[in-house]
Backbone atoms as SQL, in Angstrom:
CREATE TABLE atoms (id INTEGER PRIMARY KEY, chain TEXT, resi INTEGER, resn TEXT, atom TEXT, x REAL, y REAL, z REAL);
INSERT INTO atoms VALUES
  (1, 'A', 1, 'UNK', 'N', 0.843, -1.179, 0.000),
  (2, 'A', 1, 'UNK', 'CA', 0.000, 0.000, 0.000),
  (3, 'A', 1, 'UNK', 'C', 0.887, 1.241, 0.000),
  (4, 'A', 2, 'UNK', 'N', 0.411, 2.258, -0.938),
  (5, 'A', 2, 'UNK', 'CA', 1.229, 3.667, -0.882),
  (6, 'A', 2, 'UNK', 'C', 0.391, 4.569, 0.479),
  (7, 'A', 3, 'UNK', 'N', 1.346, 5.258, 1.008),
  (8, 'A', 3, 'UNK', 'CA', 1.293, 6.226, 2.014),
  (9, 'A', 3, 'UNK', 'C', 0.167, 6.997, 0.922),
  (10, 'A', 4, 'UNK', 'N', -0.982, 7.295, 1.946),
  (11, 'A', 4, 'UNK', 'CA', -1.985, 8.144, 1.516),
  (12, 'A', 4, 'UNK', 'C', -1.800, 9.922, 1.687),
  (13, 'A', 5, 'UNK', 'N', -2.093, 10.409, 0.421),
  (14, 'A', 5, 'UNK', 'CA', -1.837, 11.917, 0.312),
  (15, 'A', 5, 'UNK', 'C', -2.665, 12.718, 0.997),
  (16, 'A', 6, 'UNK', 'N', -1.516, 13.592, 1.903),
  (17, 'A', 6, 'UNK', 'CA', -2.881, 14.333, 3.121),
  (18, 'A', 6, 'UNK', 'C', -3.534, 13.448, 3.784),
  (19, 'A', 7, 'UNK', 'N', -2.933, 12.706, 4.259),
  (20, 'A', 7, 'UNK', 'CA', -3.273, 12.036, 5.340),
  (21, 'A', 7, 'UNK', 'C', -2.435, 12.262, 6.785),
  (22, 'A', 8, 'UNK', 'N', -1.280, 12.347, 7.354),
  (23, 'A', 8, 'UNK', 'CA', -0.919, 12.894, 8.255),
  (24, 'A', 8, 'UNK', 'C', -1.314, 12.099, 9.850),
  (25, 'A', 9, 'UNK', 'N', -1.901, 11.093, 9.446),
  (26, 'A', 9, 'UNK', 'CA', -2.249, 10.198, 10.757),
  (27, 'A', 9, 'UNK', 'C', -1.124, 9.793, 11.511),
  (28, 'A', 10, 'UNK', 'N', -0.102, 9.206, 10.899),
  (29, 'A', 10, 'UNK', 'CA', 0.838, 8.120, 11.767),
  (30, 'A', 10, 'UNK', 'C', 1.811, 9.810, 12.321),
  (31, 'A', 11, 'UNK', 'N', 1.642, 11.102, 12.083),
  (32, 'A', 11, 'UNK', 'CA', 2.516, 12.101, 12.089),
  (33, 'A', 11, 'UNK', 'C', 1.847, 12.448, 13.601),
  (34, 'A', 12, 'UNK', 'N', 0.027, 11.956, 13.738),
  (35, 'A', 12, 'UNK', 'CA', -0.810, 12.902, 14.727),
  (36, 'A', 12, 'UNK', 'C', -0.744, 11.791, 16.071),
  (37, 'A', 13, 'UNK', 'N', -1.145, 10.901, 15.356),
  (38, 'A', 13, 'UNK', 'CA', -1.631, 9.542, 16.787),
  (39, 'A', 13, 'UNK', 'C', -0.513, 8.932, 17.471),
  (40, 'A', 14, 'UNK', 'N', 0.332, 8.647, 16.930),
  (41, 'A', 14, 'UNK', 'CA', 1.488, 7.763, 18.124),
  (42, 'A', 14, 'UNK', 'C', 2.063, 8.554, 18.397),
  (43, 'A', 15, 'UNK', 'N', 2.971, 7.941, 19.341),
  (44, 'A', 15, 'UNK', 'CA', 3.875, 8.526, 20.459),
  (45, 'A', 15, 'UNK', 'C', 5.224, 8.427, 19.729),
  (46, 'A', 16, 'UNK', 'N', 6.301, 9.457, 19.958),
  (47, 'A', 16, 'UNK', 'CA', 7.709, 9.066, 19.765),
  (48, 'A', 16, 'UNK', 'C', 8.224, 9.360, 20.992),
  (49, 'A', 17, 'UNK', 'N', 8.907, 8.660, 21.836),
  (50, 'A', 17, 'UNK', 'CA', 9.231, 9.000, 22.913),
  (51, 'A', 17, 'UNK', 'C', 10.873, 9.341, 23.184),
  (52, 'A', 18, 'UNK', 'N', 11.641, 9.030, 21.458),
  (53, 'A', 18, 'UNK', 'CA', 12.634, 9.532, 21.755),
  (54, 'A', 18, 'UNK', 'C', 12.910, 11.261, 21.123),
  (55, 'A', 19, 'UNK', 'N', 13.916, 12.090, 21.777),
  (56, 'A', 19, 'UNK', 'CA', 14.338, 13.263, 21.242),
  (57, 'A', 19, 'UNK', 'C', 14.479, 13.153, 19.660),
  (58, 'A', 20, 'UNK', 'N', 14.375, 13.986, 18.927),
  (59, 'A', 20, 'UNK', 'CA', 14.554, 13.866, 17.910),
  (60, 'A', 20, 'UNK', 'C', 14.465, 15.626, 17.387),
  (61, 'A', 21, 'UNK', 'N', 14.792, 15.964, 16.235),
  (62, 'A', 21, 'UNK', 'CA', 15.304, 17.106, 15.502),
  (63, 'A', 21, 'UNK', 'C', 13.807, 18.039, 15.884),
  (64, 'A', 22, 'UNK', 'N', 13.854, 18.779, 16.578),
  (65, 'A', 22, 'UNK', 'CA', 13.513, 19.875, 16.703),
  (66, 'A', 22, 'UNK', 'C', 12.126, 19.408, 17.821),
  (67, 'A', 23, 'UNK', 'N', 11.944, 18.609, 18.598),
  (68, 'A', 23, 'UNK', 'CA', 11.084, 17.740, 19.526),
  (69, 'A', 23, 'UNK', 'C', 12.303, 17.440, 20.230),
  (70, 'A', 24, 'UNK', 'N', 12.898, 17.955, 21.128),
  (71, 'A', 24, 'UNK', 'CA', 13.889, 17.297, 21.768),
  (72, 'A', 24, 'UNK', 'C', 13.461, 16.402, 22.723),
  (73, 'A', 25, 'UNK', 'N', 12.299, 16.473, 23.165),
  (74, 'A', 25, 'UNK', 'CA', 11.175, 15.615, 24.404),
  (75, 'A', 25, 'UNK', 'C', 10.205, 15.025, 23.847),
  (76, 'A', 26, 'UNK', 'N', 10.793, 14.812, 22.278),
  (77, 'A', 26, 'UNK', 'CA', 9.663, 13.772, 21.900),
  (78, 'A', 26, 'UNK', 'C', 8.271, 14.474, 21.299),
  (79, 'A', 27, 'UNK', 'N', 7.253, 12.945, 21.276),
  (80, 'A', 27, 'UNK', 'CA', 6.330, 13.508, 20.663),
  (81, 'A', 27, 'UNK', 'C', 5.125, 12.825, 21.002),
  (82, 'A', 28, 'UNK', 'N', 4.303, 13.649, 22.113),
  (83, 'A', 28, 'UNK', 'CA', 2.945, 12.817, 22.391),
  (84, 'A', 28, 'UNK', 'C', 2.436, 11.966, 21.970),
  (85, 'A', 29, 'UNK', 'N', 1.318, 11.401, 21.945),
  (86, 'A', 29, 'UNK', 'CA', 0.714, 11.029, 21.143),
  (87, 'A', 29, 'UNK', 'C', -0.521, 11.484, 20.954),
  (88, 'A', 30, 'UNK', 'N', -1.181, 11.869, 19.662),
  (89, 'A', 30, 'UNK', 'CA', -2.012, 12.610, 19.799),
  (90, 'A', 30, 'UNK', 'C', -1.660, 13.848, 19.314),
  (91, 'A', 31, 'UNK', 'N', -0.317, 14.354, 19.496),
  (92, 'A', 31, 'UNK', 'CA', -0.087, 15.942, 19.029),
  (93, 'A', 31, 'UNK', 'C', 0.488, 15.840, 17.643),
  (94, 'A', 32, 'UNK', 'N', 0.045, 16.859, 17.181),
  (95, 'A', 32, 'UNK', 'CA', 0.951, 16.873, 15.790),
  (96, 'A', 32, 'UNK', 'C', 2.258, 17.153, 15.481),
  (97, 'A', 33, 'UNK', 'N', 3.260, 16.264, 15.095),
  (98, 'A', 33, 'UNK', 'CA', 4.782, 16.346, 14.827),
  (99, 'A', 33, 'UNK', 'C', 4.896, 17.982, 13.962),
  (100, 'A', 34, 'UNK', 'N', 5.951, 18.590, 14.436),
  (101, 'A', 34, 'UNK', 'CA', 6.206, 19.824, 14.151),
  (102, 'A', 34, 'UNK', 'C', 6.840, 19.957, 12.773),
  (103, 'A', 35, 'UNK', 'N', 7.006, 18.999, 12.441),
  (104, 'A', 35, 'UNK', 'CA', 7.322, 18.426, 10.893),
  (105, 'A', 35, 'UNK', 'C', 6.374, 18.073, 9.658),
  (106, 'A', 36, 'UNK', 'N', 4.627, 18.123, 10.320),
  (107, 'A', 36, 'UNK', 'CA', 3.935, 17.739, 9.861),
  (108, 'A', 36, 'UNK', 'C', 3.150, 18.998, 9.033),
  (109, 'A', 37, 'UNK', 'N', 3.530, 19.343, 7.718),
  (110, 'A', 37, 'UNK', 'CA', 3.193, 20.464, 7.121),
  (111, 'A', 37, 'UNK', 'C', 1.627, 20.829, 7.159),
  (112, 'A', 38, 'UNK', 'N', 1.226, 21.766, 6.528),
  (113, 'A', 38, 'UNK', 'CA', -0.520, 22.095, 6.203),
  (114, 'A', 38, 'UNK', 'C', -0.792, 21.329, 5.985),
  (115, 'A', 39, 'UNK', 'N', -0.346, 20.736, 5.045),
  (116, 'A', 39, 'UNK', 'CA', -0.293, 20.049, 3.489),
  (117, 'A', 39, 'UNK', 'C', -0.645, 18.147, 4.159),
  (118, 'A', 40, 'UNK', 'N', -0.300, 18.482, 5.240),
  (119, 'A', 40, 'UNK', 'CA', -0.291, 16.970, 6.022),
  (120, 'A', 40, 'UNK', 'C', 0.604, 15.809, 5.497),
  (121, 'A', 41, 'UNK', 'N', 1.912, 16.116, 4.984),
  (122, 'A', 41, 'UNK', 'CA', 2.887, 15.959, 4.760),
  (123, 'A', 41, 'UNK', 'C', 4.267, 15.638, 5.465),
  (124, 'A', 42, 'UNK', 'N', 5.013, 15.003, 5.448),
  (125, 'A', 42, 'UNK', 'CA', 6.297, 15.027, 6.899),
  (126, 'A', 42, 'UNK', 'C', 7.347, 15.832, 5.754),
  (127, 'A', 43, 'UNK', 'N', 7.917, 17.296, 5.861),
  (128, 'A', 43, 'UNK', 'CA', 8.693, 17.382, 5.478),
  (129, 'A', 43, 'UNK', 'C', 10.327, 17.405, 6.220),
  (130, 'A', 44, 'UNK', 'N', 10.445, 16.671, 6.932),
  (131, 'A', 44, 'UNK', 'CA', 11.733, 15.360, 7.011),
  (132, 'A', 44, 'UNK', 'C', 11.589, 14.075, 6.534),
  (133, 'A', 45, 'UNK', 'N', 10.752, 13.895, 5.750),
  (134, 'A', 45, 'UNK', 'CA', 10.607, 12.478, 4.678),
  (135, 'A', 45, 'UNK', 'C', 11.824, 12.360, 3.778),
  (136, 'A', 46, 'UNK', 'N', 12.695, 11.719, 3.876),
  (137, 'A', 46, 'UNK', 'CA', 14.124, 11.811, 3.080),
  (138, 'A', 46, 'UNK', 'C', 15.275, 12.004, 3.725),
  (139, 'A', 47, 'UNK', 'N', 14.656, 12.787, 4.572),
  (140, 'A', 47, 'UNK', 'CA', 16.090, 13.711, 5.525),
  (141, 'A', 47, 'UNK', 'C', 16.494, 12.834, 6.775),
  (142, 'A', 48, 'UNK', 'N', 17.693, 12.614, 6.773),
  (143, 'A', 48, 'UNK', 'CA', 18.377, 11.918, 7.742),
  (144, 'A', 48, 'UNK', 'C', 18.061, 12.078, 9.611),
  (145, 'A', 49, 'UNK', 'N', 17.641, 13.254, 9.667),
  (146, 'A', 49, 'UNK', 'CA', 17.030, 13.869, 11.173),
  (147, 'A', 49, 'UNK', 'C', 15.284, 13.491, 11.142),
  (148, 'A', 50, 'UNK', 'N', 14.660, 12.469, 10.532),
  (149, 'A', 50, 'UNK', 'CA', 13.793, 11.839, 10.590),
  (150, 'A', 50, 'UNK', 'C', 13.974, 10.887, 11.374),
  (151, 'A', 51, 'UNK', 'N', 12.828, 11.016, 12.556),
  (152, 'A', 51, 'UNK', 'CA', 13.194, 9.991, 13.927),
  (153, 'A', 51, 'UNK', 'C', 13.250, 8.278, 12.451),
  (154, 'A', 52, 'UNK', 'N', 13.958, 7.112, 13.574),
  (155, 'A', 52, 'UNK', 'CA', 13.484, 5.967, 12.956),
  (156, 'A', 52, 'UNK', 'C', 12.435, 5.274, 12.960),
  (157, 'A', 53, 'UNK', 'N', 12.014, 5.470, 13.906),
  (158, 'A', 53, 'UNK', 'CA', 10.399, 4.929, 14.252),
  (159, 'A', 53, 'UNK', 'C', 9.553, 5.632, 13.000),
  (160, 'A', 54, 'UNK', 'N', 9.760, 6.609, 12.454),
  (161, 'A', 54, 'UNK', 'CA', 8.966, 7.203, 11.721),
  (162, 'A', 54, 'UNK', 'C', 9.616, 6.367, 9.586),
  (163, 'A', 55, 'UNK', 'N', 10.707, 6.512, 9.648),
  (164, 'A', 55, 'UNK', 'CA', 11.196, 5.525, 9.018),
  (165, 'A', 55, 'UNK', 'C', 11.188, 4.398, 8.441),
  (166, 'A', 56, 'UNK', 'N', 10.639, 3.934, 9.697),
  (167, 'A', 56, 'UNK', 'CA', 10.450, 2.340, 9.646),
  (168, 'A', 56, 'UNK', 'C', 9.171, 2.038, 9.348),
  (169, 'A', 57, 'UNK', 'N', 8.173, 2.806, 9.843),
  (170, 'A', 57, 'UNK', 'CA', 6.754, 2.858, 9.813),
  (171, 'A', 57, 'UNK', 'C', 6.244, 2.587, 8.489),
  (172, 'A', 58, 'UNK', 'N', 5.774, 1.417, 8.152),
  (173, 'A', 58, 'UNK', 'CA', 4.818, 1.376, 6.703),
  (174, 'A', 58, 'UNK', 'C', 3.648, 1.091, 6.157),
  (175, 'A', 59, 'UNK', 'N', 2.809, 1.985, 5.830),
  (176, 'A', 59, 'UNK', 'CA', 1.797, 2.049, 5.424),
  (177, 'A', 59, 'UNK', 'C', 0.914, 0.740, 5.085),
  (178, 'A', 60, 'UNK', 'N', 0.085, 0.215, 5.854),
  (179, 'A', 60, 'UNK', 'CA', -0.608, -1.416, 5.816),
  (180, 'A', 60, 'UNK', 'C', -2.006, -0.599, 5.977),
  (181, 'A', 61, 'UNK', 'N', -2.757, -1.481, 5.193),
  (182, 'A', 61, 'UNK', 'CA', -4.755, -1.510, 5.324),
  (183, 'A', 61, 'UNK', 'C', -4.666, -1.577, 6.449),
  (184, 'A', 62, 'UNK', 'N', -4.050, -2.808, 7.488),
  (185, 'A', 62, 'UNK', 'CA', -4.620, -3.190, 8.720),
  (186, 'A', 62, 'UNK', 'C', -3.954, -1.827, 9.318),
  (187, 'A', 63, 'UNK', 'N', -3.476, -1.099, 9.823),
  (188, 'A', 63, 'UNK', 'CA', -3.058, 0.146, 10.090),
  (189, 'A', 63, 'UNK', 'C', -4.205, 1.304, 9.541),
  (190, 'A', 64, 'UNK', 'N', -3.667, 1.785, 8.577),
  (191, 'A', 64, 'UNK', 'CA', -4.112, 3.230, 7.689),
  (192, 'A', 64, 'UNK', 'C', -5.613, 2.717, 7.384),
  (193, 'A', 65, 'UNK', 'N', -5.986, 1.266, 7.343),
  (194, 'A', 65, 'UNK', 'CA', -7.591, 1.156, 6.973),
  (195, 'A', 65, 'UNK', 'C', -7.733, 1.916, 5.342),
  (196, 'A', 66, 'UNK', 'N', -9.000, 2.491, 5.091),
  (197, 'A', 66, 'UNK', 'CA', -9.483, 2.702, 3.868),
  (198, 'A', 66, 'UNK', 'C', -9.678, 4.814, 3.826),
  (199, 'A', 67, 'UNK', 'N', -9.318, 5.327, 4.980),
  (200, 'A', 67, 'UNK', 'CA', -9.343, 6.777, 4.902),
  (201, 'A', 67, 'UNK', 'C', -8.585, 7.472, 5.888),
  (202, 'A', 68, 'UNK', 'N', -8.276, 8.354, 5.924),
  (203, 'A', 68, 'UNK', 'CA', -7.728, 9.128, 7.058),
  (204, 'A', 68, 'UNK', 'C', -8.694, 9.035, 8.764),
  (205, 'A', 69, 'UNK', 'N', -9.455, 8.875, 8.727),
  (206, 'A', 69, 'UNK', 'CA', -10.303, 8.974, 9.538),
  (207, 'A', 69, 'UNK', 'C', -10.164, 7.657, 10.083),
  (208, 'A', 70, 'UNK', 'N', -9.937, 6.395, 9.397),
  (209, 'A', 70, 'UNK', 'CA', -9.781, 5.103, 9.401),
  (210, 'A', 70, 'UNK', 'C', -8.252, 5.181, 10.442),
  (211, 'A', 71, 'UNK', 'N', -7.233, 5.376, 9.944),
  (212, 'A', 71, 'UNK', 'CA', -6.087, 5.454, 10.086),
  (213, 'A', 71, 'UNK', 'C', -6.049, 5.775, 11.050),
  (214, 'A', 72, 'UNK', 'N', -6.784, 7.230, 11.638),
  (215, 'A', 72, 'UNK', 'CA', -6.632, 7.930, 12.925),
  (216, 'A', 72, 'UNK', 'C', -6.777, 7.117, 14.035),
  (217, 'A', 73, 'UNK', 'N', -8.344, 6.321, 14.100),
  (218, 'A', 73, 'UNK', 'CA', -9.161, 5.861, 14.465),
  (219, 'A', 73, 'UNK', 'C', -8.185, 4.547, 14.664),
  (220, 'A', 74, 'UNK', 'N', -7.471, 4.280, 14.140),
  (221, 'A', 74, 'UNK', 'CA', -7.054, 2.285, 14.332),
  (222, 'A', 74, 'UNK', 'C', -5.442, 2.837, 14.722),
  (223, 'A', 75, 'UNK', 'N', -4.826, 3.698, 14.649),
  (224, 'A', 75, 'UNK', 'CA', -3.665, 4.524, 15.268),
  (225, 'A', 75, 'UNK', 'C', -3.916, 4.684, 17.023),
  (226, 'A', 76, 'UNK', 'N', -4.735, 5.309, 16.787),
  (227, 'A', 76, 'UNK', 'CA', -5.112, 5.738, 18.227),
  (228, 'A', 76, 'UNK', 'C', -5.172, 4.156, 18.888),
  (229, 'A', 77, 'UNK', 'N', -5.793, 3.795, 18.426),
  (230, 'A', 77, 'UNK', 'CA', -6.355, 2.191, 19.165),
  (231, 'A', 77, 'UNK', 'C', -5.005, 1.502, 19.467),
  (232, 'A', 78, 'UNK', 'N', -4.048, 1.000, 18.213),
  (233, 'A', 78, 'UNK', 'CA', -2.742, 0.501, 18.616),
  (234, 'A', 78, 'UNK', 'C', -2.013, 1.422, 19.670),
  (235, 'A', 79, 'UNK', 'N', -1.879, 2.675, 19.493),
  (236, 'A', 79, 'UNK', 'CA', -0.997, 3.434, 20.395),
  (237, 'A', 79, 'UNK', 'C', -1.520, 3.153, 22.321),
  (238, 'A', 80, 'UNK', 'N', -2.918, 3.148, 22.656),
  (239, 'A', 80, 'UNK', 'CA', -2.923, 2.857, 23.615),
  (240, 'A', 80, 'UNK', 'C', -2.905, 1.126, 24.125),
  (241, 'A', 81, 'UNK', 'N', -3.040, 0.252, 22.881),
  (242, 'A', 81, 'UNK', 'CA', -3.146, -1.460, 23.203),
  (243, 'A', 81, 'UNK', 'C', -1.353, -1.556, 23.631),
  (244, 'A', 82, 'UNK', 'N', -0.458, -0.508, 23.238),
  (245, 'A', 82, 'UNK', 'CA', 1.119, -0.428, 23.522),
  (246, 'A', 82, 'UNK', 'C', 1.385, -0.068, 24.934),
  (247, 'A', 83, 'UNK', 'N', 0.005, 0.851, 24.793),
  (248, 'A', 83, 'UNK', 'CA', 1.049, 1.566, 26.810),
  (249, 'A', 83, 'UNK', 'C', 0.951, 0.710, 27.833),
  (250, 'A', 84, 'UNK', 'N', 1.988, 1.013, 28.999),
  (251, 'A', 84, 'UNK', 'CA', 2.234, -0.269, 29.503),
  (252, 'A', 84, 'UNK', 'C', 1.324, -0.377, 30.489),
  (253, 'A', 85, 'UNK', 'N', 0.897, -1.123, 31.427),
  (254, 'A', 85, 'UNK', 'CA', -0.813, -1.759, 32.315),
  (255, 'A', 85, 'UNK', 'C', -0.648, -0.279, 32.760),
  (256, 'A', 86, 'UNK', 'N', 0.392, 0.222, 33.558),
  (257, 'A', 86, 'UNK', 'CA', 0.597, 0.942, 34.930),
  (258, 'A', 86, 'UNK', 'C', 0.082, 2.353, 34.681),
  (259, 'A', 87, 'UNK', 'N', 0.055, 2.370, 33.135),
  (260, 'A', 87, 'UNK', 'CA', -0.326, 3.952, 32.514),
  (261, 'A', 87, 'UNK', 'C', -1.487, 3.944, 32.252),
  (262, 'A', 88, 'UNK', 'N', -2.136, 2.467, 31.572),
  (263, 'A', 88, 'UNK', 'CA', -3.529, 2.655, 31.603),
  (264, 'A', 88, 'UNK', 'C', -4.169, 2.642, 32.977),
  (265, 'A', 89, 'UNK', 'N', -3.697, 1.802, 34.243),
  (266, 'A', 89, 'UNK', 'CA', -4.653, 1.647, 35.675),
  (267, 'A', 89, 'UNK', 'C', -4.034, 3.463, 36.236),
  (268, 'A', 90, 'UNK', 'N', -3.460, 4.429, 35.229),
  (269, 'A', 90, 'UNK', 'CA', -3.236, 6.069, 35.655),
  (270, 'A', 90, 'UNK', 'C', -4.868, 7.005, 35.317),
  (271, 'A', 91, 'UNK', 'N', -4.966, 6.389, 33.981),
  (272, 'A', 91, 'UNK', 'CA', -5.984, 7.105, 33.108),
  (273, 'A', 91, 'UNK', 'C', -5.247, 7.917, 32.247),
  (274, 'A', 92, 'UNK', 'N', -4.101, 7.258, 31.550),
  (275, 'A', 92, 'UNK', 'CA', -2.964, 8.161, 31.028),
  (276, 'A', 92, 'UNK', 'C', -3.796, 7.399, 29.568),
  (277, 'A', 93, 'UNK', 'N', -3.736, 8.626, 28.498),
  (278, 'A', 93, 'UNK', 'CA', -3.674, 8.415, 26.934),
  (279, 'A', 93, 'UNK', 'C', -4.899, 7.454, 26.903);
């Protein structure tokens, strides 16, 4: 599957929890990467100061689903089935 245009999901919903180029504390989840243009675009796509997690990340149906809204929606869901028990028994994310 090709990365969907203006879509911007995997940039909004997960977490990066390491420092990275211009997020030195990371990146919520939920907030939008400061890299993530209007355009809903990553312009560090290419560029070497692109965290790896973001890198590595590839575009699957079972992920991104059939729309942006899809994507958001099944993003969000993996990002909290990840956090660990102690954050969900917080009411964290």
């Amino acid at each position: 599957m090709e990365c969907r245009a203006k879509c911007g999901a995997c940039c909004i919903a997960i977490s990066i929890h390491q420092p990275f180029y211009a997020m030195p504390k990371g990146k919520p989840a939920g907030v939008s990467c400061v890299h993530l243009s209007p355009n809903m675009d990553c312009v560090l796509f290419g560029d070497a100061r692109r965290p790896d997690l973001c890198d590595a990340f590839e575009a699957e149906r079972e992920f991104c689903g059939y729309n942006r809204e899809q994507a958001l929606v099944r993003l969000v869901q993996l990002e909290r089935q990840s956090l660990p028990d102690i954050v969900i028994l917080r009411g964290g994310r």
